[in-house]
C-alpha positions in Angstrom: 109.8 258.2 65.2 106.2 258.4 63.7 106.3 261.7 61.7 105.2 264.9 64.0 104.7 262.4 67.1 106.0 264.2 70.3 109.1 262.0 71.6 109.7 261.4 74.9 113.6 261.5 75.5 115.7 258.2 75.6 118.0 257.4 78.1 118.4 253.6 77.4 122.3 254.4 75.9 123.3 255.2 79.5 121.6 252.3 81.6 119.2 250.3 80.3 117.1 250.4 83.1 116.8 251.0 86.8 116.8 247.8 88.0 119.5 246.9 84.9 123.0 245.5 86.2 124.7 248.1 84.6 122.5 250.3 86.8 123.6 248.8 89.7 127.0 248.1 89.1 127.8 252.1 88.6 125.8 252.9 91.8 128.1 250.5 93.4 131.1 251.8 92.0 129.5 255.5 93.4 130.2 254.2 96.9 133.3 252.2 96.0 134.5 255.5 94.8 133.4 257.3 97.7 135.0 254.9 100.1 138.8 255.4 98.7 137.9 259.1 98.9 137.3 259.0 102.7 140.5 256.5 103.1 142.7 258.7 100.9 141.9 262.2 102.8 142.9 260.0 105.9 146.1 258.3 104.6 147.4 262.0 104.0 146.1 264.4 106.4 143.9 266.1 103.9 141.8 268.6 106.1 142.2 272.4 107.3 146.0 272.9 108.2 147.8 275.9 110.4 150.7 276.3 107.1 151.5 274.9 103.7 153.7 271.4 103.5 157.2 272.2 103.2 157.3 269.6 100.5 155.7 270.9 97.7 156.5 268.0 95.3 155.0 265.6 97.9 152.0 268.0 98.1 151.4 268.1 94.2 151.2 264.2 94.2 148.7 263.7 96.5 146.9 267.1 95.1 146.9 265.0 91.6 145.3 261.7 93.5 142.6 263.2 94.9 141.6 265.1 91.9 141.6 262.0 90.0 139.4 260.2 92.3 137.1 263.8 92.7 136.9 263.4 88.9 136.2 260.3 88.6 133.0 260.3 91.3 132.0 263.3 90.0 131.5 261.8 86.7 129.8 258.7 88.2 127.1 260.7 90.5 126.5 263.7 87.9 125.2 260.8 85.4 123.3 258.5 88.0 121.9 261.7 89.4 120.4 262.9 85.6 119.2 259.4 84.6 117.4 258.8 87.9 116.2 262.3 87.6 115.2 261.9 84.2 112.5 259.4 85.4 111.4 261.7 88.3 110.7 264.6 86.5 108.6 262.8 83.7 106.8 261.2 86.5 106.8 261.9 89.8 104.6 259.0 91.0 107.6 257.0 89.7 108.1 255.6 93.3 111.2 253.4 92.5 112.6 256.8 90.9 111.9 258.3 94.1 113.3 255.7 96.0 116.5 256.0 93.8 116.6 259.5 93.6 116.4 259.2 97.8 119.1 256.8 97.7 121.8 259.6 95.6 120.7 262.3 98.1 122.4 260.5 100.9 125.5 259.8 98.6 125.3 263.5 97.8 125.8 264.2 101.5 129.2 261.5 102.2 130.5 263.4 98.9 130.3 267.0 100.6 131.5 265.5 103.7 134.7 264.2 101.9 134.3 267.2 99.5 134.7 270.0 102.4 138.0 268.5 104.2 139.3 268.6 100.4 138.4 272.4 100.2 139.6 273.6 103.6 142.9 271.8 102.5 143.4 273.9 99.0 142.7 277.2 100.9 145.6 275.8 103.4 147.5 275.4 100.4 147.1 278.7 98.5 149.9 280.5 99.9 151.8 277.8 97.6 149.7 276.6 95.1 152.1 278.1 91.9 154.9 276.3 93.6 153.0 273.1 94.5 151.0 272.7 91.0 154.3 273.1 89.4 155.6 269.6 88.9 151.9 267.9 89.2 150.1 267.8 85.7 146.6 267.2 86.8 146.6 270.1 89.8 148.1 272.5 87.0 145.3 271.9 85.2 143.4 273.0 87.1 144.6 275.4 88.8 141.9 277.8 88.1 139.4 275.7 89.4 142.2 275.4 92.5 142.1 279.3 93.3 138.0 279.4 93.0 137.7 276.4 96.0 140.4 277.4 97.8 138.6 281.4 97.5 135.2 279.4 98.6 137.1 277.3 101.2 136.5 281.3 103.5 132.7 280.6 103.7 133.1 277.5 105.4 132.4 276.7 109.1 134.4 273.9 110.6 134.8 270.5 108.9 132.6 269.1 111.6 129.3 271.5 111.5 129.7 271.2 107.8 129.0 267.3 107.6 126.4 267.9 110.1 125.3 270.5 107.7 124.8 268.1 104.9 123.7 265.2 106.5 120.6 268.0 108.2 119.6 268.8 104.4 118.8 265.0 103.5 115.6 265.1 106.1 115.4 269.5 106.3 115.4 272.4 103.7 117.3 270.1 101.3 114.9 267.8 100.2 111.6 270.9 100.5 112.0 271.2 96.5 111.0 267.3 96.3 107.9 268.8 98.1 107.3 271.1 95.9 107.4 269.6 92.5 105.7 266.5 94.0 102.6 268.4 94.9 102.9 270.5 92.3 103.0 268.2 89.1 100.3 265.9 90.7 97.8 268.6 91.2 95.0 268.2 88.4 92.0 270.4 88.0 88.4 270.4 86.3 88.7 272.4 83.0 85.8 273.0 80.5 86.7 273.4 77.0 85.1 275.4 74.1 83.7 272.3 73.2 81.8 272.0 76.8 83.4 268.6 77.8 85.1 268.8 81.6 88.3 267.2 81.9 90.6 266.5 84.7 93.8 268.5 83.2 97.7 268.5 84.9 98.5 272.2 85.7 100.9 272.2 83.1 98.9 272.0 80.5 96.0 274.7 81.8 99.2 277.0 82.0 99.7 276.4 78.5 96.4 278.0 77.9 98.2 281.1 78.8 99.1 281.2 74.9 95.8 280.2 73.9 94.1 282.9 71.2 90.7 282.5 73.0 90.6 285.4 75.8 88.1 283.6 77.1 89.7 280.6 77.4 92.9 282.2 78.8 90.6 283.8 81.8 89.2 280.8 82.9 92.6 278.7 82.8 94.0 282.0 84.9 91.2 281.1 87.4 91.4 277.8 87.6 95.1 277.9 87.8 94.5 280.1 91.0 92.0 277.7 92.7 94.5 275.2 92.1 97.2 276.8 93.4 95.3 278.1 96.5 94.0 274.2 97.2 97.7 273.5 98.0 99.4 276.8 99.5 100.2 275.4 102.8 102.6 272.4 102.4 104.1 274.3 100.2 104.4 277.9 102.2 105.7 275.5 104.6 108.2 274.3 102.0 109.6 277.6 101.6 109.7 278.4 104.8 112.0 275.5 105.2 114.5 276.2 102.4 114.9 279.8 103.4 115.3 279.3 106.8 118.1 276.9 106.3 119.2 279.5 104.0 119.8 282.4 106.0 121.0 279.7 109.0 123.5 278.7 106.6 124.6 282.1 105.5 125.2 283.2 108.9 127.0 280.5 110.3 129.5 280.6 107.1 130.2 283.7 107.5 128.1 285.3 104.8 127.1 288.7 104.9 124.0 287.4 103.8 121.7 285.3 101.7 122.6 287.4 98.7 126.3 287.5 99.6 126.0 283.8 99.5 124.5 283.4 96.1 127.0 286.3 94.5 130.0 284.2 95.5 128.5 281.3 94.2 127.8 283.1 90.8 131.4 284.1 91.0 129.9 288.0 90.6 130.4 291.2 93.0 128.2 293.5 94.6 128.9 296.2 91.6 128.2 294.0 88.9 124.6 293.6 90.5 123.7 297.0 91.1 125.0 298.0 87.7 122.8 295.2 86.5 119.7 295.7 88.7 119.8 299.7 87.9 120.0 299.0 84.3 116.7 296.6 84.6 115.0 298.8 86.6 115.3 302.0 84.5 113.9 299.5 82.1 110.3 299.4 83.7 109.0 302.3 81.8 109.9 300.9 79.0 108.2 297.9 79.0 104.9 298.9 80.2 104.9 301.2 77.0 104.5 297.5 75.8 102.2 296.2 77.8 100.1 299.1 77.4 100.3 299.1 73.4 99.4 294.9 73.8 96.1 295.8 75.4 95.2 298.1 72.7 96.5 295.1 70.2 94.1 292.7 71.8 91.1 295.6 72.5 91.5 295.9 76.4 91.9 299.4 78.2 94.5 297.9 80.6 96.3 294.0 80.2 95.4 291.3 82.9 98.0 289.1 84.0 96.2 286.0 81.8 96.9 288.2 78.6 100.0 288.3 79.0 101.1 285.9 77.0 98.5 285.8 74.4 99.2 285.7 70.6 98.9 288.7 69.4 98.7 290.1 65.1 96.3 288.5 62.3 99.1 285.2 62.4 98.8 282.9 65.1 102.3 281.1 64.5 101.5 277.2 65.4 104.8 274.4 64.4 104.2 270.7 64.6 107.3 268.9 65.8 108.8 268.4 62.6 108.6 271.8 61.7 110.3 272.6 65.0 112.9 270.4 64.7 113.2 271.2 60.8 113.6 275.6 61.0 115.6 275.2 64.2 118.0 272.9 62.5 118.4 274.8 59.5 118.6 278.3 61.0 121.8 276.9 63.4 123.3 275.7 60.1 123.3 279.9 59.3 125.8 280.1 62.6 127.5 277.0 61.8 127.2 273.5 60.5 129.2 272.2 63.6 125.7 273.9 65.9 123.1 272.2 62.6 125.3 268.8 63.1 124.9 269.3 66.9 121.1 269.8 67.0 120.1 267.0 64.1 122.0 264.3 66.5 119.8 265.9 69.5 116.8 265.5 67.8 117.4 262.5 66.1 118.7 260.3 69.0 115.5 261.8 71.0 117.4 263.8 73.6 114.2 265.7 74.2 111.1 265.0 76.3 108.2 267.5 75.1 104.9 266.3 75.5 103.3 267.4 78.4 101.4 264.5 80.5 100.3 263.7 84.3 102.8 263.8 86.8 105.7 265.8 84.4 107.2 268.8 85.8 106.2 272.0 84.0 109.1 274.3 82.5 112.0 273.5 80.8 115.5 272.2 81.4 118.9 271.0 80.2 121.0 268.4 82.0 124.1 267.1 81.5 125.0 263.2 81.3 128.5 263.5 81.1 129.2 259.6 81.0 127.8 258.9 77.6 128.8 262.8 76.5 125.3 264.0 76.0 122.9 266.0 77.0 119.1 265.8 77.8 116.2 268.7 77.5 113.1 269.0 78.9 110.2 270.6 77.6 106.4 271.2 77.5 105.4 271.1 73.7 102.3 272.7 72.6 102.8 274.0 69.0 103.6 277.6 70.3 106.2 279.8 69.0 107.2 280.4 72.8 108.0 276.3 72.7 110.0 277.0 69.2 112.1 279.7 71.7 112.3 277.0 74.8 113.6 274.3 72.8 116.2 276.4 70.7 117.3 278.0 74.5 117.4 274.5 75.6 119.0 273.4 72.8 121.8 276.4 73.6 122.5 274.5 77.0 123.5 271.4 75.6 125.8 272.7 73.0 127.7 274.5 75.7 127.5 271.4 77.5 129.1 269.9 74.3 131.5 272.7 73.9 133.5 271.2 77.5 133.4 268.0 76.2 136.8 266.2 77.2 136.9 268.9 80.3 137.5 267.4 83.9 134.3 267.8 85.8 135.9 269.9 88.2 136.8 272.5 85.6 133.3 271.7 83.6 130.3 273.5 84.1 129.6 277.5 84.8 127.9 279.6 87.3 124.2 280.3 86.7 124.6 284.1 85.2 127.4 282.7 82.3 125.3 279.4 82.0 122.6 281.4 80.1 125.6 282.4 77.6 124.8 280.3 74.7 120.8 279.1 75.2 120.5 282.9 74.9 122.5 283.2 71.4 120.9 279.8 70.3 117.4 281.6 71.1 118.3 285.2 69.6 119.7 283.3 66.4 116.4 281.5 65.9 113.9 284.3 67.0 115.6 286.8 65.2 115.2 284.5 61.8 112.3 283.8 61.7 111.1 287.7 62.3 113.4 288.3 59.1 111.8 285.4 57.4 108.2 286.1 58.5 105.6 287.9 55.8 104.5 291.3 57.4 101.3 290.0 58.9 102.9 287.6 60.9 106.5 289.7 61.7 104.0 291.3 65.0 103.2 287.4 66.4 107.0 286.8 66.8 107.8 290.5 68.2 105.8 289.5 70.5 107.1 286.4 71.8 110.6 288.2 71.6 108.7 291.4 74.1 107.3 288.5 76.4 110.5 286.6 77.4 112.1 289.8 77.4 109.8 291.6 79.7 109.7 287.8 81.8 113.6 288.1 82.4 113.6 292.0 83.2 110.0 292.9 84.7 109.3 289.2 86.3 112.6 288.2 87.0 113.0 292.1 89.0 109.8 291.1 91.1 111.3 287.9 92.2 114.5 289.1 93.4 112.6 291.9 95.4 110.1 289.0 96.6 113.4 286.7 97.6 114.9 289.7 99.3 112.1 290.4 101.2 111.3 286.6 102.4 114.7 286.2 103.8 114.4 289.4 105.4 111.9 288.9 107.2 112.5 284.9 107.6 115.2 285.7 109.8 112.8 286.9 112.3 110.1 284.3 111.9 108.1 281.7 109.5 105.7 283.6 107.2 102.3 282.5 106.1 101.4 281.5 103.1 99.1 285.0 102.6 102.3 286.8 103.4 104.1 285.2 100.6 101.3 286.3 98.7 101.7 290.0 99.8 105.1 290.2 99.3 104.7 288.5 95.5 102.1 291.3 95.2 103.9 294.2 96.2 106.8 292.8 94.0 104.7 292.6 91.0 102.9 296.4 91.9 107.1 297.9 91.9 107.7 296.2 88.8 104.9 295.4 86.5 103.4 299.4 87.8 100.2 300.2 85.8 101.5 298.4 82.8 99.7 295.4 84.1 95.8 295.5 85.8 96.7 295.7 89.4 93.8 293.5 91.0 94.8 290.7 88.1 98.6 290.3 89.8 99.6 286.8 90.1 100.4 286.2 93.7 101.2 282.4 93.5 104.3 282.9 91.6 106.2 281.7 94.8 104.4 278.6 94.6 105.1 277.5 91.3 108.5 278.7 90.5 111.2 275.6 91.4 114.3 277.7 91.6 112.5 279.2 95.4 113.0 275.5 96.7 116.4 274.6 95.9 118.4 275.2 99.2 122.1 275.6 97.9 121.1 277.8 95.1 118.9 280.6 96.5 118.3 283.6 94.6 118.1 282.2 90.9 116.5 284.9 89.3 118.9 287.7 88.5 121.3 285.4 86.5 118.4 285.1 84.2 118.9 288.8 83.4 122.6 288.4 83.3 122.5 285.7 81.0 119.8 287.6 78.5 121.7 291.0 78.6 125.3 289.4 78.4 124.1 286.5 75.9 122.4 289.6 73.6 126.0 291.5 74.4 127.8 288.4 72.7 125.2 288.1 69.9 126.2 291.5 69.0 129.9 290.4 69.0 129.2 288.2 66.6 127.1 290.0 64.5 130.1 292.6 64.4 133.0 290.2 63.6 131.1 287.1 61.7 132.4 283.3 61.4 135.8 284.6 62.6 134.1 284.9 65.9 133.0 281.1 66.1 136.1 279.6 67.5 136.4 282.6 70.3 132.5 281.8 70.8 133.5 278.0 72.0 136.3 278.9 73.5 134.2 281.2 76.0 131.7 278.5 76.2 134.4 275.8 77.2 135.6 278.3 79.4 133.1 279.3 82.1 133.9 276.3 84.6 136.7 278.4 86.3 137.4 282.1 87.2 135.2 285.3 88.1 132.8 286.6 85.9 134.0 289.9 85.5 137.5 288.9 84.3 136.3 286.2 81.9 134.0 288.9 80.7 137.1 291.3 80.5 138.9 288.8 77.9 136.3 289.9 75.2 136.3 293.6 76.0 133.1 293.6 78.1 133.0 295.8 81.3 130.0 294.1 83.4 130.8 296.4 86.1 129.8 299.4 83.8 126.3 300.8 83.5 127.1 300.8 79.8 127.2 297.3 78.7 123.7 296.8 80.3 122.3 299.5 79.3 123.2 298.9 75.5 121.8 295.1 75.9 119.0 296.8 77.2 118.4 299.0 74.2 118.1 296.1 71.9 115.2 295.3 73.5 113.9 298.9 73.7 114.5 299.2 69.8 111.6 296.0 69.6 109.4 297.9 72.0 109.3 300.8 69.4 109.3 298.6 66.7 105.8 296.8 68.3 104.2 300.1 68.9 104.7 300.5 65.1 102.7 297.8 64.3 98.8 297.4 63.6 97.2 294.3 65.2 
């Protein structure tokens, strides 16, 4: 690679193409593998049943059959889904991609149809699952993962109305988030630049003029940004509409005490985990608009509008090229470990990541896992900014704990959303925190503040969108909303969080537009585990900190661990009480000792 060029991420060691015979031949064996699952469920009776088999040796065999074959399509469609993907989320005018991508959504649906009979039949089974998994190797492997589907297998209406379900989502509130991120990463807008030349720009990148130093500059992207956003509000207010609807259908029908129930059992969490979580965040608000307050001063303002929010801030502007990304972030995971260093050189060197922002790429970042070739990829949006040095080190974090279950069956892989942000947030900490230690004094305020603004984004912002989610499928129960109701309920969620911390009539009330996680239907409220994952990834940080390299192997081990069990006991196993005000609340004061510390500091 062409030294500081911005790569573009290479998938050409898992297919060579889409239209490549190796391509085809997988996607083939997809539906090969999907048709012996649907012939083996019939051959023995696998479905909802009144009592346990008597024979539980019999019962183990075919348990071990059918999570062979689960593996092994699991496998197949979790890497055809990330290399199509892959394509569609670099370009979403990719209409083959699309075409693709349509293809796998209808194979998602026959593997939940064949996927449900299998559940209802291990929560038939649990009365007996110690004696059945006993002589079977692959079910006692996974018997963890066992007791978690057969514990979902309650929140399931009958077989029937479930494939009916699934198939529904292919042409309903399943496919809204395709909507969503189509319209979204094709809109373009005029944008006049210091130098007076108008360009057509992507949104991605006038959002990235949120870290601009120019306050000017960082005004008129905010406006323009709003235009934008406003040109498109309806198909994508209807989008929502869709996906919660579906959602609180669904939630109802399964039995669900609601929407949130729903997404708590999902996260493997409990209703007293949340509110110790949520009360600990919200006593927080003071707090942070104490910093907010002391930025406006920093950048000369009597009050902060949203567009300054993310502005650089101190005498430094800290700005990286590529290679001196990919050169501190490797070097300051060799102070962890050389096994993490060893990890992130391959990454970068075998271009896992895609970080130059272009026409028709999704904005954000993301980590996905291929699991055929072993490897991960990362999306990003690369713009020289210290917040990007954060993103890709978080991102970065992902894919080492993807690394970390290497070997793992993919039933027993993976992790629910609040323990997924376990080791992107100790990869982010360990860079942040060194390069603040590293930094002369003039440039120590420029990285406190990146810190204060992805903390105050997972605490403050992430608190206004559960209240907005809470609200919408509230009232979406009752009826559709409009898109200006969306946009009142995003402002009243901002006015209880962000307060007077942030200028009121400068709120941003198309957040529910451009924020993905709204639109996917089987994953509804993904906001808190943000905050779960910053305050319980700071929590482990501190473990580490506290008991050095001895630490490390515990640290994988957790990592390789968070496919099966609840959170709370997993948790438990390294002495953390999730369920106790405490533990927030002293992840919370780390962030509160950084808020004092900026007030310290001269601009």
């Amino acid at each position: 690679m062409p030294e500081n060029k911005i790569p573009h991420w290479d998938l050409s060691n898992v297919y060579p193409g889409l239209d490549s015979k190796e391509f085809r031949a997988d996607f083939d064996r997809l539906k090969s593998n999907l048709d012996k699952l649907e012939d083996y469920e019939k051959k023995h009776g696998i479905g909802k049943l009144d009592s346990p088999p008597e024979d539980a040796a019999a019962t183990g065999k075919v348990l071990d059959g059918a999570l062979e074959l689960l593996n092994e399509t699991l496998l197949m469609r979790s890497t055809l889904n990330a290399y199509v993907y892959s394509f569609v989320a670099t370009d979403s005018r990719n209409t083959a991609a699309a075409r693709k991508q349509s293809e796998l959504d209808q194979l998602r649906v026959r593997f939940q149809k064949v996927f449900v009979p299998f559940e209802a039949w291990v929560g038939s089974l649990a009365p007996k699952l110690d004696e059945i998994v006993k002589d079977a190797p692959v079910a006692r492997e996974h018997k963890l993962s066992l007791i978690d589907i057969a514990d979902e297998s309650r929140f399931r209406m009958p077989i029937e109305m479930e494939a009916l379900a699934s198939e529904l989502t292919v042409s309903g509130g399943g496919v809204m988030d395709k909507l969503q991120e189509r319209v979204t990463s094709q809109l373009k807008m005029p944008f006049t630049g210091k130098d007076g030349k108008t360009e057509q720009l992507p949104m991605t990148v006038i959002r990235n003029m949120a870290n601009d130093s120019d306050p000017d500059t960082r005004k008129r992207a905010y406006e323009v940004e709003i235009r934008g956003w406003d040109s498109i509000r309806e198909p994508v207010a209807f989008a929502l509409n869709c996906v919660k609807g579906t959602a609180v259908t669904l939630a109802r029908r399964r039995g669900y005490e609601d929407v949130l129930h729903w997404s708590l059992e999902l996260n493997k969490m409990d209703r007293e985990t949340l509110d110790a979580l949520l009360g600990s965040m919200r006593d927080s608000f003071p707090t942070f608009r104490r910093y907010f307050k002391s930025k406006a001063e920093k950048l000369g303002k009597e009050k902060l509008a949203w567009w300054d929010m993310m502005a650089p801030v101190g005498k430094v502007e800290l700005k990286y090229t590529w290679d001196e990304l990919v050169s501190f972030v490797t070097e300051q995971f060799g102070t962890f470990s050389g096994e993490l260093a060893d990890f992130a050189g391959n990454a970068f060197e075998h271009n896992w990541i895609d970080a130059e922002p272009r026409d028709g790429k999704v904005g954000g970042g993301f980590c996905m896992r291929v699991p055929k070739v072993n490897e991960s990829r990362i999306l990003s949006n690369f713009d020289g900014s210290f917040d990007q040095l954060s993103t890709v080190s978080h991102e970065l974090g992902h894919a080492f704990h993807n690394y970390c279950q290497i070997g793992l069956p993919m039933i027993r892989a993976g992790s629910p959303m609040t323990l997924a942000e376990t080791a992107s947030i100790f990869c982010e900490t360990l860079v942040t925190n060194a390069a603040l230690d590293a930094a002369e004094p003039d440039a120590q305020l420029g990285i406190l503040e990146n810190q204060l603004i992805n903390g105050s984004q997972v605490i403050v912002d992430i608190y206004s969108r559960f209240l907005f989610e809470s609200e919408v499928v509230k009232r979406r129960a009752e009826a559709e909303l409009s898109a200006d109701e969306f946009c009142e309920i995003m402002r009243d969620a901002q006015k209880q969080t962000y307060g007077d911390g942030v200028h009121e009539a400068t709120y941003h009330q198309y957040m529910w537009l451009l924020k993905p996680h709204y639109y996917m239907h089987d994953y509804n409220f993904y906001n808190y585990p943000y905050a779960f994952g910053l305050l319980f990834g700071l929590g482990v940080y501190a473990i580490y900190k506290k008991e050095g390299d001895s630490f490390i192997p515990r640290y994988k081990e957790l990592l390789r661990s968070t496919g099966a069990g609840k959170a709370a006991d997993l948790a438990a196993e390294y002495g953390i009480d999730i369920r106790s005000r405490d533990f927030w609340d002293g992840s919370i004061q780390v962030l509160a000792k950084q808020v004092e510390r900026y007030e310290e500091l001269s601009a």
